[in-house]
MARLUM-184802 format. One record per residue: residue number from 1; x, y, z of N, C-alpha, C in turn. Coordinates in pm, 1 decimal. Layout:
% residues N
NUM,X,Y,Z,X,Y,Z,X,Y,Z
...
***
This chain:
% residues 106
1,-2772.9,4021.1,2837.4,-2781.7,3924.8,2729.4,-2879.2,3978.9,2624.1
2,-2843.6,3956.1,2459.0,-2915.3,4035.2,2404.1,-2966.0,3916.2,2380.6
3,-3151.9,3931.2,2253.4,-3223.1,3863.2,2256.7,-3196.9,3812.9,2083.7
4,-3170.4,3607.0,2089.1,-3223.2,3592.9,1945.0,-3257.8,3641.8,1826.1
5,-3186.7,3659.3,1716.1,-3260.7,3787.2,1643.1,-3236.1,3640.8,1494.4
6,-3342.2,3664.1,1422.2,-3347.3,3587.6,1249.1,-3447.2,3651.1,1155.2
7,-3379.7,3681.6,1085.7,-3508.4,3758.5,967.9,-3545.7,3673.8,871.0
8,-3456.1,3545.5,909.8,-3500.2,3438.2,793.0,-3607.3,3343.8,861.4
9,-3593.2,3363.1,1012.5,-3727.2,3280.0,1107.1,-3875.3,3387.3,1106.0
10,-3836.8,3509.1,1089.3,-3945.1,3623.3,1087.1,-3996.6,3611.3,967.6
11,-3935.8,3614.2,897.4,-3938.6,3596.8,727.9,-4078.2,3477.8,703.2
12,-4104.4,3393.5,760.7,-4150.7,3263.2,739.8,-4311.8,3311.3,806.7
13,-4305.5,3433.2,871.4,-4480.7,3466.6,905.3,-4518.9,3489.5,755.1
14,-4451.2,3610.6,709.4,-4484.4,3616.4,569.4,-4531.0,3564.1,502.1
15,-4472.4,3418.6,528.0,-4553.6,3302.3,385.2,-4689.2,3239.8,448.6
16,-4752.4,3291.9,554.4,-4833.6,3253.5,592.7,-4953.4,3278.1,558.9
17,-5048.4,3233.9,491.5,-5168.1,3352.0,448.2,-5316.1,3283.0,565.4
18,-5326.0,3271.5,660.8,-5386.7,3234.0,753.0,-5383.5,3287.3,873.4
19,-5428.2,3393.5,909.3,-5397.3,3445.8,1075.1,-5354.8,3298.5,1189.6
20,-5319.2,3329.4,1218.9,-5332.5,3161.3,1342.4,-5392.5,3245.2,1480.2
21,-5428.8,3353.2,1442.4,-5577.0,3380.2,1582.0,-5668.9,3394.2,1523.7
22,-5732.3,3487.1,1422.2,-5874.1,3469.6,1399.3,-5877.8,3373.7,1236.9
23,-5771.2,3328.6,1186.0,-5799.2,3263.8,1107.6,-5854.7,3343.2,927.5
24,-5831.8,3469.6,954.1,-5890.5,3500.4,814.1,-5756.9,3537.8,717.9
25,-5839.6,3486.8,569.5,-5743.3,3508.7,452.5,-5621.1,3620.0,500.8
26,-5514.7,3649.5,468.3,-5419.4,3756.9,453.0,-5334.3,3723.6,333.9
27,-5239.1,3826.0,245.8,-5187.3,3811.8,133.0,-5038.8,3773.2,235.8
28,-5048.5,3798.2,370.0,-4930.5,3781.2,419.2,-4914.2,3774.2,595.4
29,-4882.7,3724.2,658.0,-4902.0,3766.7,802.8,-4821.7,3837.8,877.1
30,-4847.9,3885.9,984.0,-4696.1,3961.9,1044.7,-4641.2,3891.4,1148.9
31,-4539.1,3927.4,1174.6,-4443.5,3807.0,1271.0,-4475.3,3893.4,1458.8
32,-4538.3,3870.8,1510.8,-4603.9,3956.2,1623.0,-4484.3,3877.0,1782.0
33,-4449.2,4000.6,1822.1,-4313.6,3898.5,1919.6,-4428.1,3905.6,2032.8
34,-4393.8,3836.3,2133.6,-4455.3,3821.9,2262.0,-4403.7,3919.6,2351.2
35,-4508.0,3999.2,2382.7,-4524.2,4102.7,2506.2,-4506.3,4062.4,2667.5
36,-4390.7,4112.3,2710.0,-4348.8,4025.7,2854.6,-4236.2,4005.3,2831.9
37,-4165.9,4000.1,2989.1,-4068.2,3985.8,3016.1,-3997.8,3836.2,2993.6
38,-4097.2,3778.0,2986.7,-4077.7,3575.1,2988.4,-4005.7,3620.5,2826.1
39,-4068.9,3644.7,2760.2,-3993.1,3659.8,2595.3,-3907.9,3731.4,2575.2
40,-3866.4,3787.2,2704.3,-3726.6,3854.7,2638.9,-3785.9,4026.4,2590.5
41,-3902.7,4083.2,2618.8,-3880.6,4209.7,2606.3,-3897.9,4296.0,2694.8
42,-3842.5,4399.8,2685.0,-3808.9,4515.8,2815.7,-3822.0,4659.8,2746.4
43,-3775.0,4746.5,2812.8,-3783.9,4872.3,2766.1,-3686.5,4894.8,2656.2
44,-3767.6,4996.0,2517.5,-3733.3,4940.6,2367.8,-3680.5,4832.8,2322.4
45,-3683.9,4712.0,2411.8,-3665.8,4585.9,2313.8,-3750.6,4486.2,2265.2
46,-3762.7,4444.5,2161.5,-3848.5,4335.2,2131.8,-3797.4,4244.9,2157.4
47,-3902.9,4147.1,2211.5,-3872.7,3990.5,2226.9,-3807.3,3931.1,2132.3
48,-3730.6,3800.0,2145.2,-3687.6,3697.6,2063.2,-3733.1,3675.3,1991.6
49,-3680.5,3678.7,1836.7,-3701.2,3659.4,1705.2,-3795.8,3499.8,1735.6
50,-3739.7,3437.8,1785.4,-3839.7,3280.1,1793.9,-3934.3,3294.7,1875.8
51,-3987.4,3385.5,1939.8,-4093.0,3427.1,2052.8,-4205.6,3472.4,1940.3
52,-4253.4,3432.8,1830.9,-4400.4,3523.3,1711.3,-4467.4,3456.6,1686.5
53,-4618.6,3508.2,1689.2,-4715.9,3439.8,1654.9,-4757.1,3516.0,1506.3
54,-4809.5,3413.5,1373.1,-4793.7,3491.3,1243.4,-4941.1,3544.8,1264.2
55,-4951.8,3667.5,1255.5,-5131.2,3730.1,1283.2,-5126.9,3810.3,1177.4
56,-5273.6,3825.0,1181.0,-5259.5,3933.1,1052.9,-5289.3,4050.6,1088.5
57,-5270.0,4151.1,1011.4,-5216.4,4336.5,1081.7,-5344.0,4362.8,1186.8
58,-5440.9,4343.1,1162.4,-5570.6,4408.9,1281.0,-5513.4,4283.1,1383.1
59,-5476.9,4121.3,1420.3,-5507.0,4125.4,1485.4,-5330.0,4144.8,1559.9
60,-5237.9,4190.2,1526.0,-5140.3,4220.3,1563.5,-5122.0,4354.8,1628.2
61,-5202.4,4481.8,1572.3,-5236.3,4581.9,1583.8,-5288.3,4625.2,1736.5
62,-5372.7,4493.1,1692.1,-5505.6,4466.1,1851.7,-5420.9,4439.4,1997.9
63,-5294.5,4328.7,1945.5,-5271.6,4247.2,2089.0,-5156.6,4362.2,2111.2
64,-5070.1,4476.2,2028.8,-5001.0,4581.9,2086.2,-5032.0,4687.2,2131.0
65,-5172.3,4689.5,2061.5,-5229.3,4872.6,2120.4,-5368.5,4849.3,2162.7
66,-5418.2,4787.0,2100.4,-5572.9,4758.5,2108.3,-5592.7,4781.9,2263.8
67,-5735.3,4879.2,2260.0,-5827.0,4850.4,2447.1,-5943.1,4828.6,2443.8
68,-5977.0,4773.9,2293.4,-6120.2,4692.7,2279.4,-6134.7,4568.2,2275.5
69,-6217.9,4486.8,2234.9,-6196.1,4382.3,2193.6,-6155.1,4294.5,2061.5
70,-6080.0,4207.0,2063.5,-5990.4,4151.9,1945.3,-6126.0,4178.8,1822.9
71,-6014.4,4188.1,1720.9,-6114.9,4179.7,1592.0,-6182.5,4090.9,1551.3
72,-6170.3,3981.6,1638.3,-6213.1,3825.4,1598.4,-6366.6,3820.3,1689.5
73,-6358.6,3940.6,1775.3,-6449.0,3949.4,1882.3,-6435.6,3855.6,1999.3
74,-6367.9,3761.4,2046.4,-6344.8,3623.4,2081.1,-6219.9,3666.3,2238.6
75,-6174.3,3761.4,2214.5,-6065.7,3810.2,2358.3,-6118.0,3953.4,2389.2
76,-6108.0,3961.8,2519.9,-6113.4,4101.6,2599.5,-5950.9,4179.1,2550.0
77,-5987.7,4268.0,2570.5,-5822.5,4376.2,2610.7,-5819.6,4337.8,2724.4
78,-5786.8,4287.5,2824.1,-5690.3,4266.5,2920.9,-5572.4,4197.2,2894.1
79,-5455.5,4219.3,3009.6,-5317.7,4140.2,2974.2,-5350.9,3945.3,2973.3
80,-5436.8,3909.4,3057.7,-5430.2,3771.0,3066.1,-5526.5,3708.4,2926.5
81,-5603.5,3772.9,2861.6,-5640.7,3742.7,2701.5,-5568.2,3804.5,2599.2
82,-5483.5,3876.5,2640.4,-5399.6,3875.5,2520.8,-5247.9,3770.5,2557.9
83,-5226.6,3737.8,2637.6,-5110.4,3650.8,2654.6,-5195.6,3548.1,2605.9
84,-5327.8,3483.4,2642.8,-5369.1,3360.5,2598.1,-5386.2,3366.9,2465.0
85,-5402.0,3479.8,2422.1,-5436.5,3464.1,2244.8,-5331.2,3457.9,2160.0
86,-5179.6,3517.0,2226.0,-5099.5,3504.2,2189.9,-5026.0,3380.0,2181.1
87,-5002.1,3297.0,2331.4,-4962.2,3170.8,2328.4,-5019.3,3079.1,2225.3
88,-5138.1,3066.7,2214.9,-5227.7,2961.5,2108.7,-5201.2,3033.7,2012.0
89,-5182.7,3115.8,1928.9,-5107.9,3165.0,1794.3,-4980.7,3076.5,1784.8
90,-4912.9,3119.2,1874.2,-4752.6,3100.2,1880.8,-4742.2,2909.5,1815.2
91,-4828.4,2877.6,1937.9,-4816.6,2725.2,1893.7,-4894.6,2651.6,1771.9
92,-4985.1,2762.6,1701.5,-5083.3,2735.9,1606.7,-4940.7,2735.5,1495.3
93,-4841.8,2864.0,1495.3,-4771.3,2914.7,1387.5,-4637.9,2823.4,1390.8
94,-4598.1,2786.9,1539.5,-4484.6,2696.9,1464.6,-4531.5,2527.0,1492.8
95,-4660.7,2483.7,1471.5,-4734.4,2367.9,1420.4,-4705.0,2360.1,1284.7
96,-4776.7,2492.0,1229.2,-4771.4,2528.2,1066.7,-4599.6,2481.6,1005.5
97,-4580.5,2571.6,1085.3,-4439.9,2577.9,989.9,-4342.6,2402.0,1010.7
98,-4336.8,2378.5,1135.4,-4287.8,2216.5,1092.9,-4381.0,2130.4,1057.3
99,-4513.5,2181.3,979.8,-4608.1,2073.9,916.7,-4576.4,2110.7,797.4
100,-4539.9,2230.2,770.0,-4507.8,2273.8,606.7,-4322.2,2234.4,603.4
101,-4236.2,2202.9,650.2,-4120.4,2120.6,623.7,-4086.6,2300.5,649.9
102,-4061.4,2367.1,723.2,-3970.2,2506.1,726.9,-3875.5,2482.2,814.9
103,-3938.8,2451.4,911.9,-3875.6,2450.5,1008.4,-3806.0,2249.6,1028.4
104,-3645.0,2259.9,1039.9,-3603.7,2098.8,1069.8,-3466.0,2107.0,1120.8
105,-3446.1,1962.2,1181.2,-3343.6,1985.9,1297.7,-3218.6,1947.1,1223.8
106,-3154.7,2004.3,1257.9,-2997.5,1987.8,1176.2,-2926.3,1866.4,1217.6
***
């Protein structure tokens, strides 16, 4: 089964100018998919287009490669603080977006 794909749901980190992990200014955010098998990614695939938290490039940078600590200083590099920093993004970013009218049910 292949995974969810929308560039018009990815599209919508973009308009975000608020990290939803450390919270600082950005001219834009990036659409960051969730790492793990629960989201749908495996070997060369990215997770589900609806699986992103909108972060901005250091801290997106951080939760894919990073083995220090987040730029926010606030998470370890291990897998169980970056899944937690990720989940609370995820739900920070699509709060945002059905508080900003983007997201609505057909």
């Amino acid at each position: 089964m292949s995974n969810h794909r929308s560039r018009a749901l990815l599209n919508l980190a973009h308009r975000v100018t608020e990290c939803q992990n450390c919270g600082r200014y950005t001219e834009g955010c990036e659409p960051a998919h969730q790492n793990g098998q629960e989201g749908g990614k495996g070997i060369a695939v990215k997770g589900a287009d609806h699986r992103h938290a909108a972060l901005c490039h250091d801290c997106h940078a951080w939760l894919d490669q990073g083995g220090k600590a987040s730029p926010c200083g606030q998470w370890r590099a291990t897998r169980d603080d970056k899944h937690t920093m990720w989940i609370r993004a995820h739900l920070r970013t699509y709060d945002y977006y059905w508080g900003q009218g983007w997201l609505k049910v057909a």
